[in-house]
C-alpha positions as CSV (number, residue, x, y, z in Angstrom):
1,X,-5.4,29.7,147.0
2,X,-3.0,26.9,146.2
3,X,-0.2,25.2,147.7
4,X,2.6,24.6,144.7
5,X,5.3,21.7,145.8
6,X,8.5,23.1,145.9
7,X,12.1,21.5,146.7
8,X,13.6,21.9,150.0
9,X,15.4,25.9,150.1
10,X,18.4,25.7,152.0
11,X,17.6,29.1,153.7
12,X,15.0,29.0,156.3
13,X,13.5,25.3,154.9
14,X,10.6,25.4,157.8
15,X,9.1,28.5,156.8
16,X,8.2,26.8,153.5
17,X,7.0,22.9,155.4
18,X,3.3,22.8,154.9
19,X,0.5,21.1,156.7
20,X,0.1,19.0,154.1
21,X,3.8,17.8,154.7
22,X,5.8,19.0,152.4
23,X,7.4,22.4,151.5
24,X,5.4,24.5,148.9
25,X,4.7,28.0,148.2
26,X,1.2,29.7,148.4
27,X,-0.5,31.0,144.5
28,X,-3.0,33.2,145.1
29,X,-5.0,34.6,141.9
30,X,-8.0,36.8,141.6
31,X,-9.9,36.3,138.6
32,X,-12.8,37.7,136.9
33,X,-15.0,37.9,133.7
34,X,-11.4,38.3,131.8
35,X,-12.3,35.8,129.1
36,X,-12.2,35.2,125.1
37,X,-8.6,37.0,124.7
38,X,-6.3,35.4,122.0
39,X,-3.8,33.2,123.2
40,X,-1.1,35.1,121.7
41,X,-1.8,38.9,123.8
42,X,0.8,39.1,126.3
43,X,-0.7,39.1,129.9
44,X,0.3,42.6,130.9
45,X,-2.1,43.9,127.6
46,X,-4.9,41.7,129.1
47,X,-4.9,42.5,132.4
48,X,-4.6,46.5,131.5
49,X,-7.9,46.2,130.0
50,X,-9.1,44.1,133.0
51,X,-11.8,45.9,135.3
52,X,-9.1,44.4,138.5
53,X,-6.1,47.2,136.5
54,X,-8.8,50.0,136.4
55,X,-9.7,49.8,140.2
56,X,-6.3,49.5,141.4
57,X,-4.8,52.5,139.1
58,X,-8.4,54.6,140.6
59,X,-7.2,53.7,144.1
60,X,-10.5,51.4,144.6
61,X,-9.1,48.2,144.6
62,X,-8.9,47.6,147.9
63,X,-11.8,49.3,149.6
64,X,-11.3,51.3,153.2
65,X,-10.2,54.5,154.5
66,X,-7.5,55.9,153.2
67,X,-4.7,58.1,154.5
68,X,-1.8,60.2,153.1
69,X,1.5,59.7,154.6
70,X,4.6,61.6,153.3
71,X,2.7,62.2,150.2
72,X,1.8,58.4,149.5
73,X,-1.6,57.3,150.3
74,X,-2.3,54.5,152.6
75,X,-5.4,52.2,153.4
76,X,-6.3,51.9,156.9
């Protein structure tokens, strides 16, 4: 993860004041053996044909029991 410096937000400006001591946002990436594309595919085309696209469309991204509710399933 990384903190990203951000100006001061007139709506709720403490949420966003760091320990570092200034107010940022969090960036968070996962990243795998995604590598070698050309720099001119778009990022949606790389990350469809990204092993991270395949789990999450099989439901195994995030790994746990899982649970319908109203027809939508849910990890526990």
């Amino acid at each position: 993860m990384r903190l990203i410096a951000i100006l001061t937000l007139k709506e709720d400006p403490l949420d966003y004041y760091s320990r570092k001591g200034h107010h940022s946002i969090v960036l968070q990436a996962q990243v795998n053996h995604v590598v070698g594309w050309p720099g001119s595919c778009h990022d949606a085309c790389i990350l469809e044909n990204s092993t991270v696209f395949a789990k999450g469309e099989a439901g195994d991204l995030i790994p746990g029991k899982k649970q319908s509710i109203a027809r939508v399933d849910a990890v526990q």
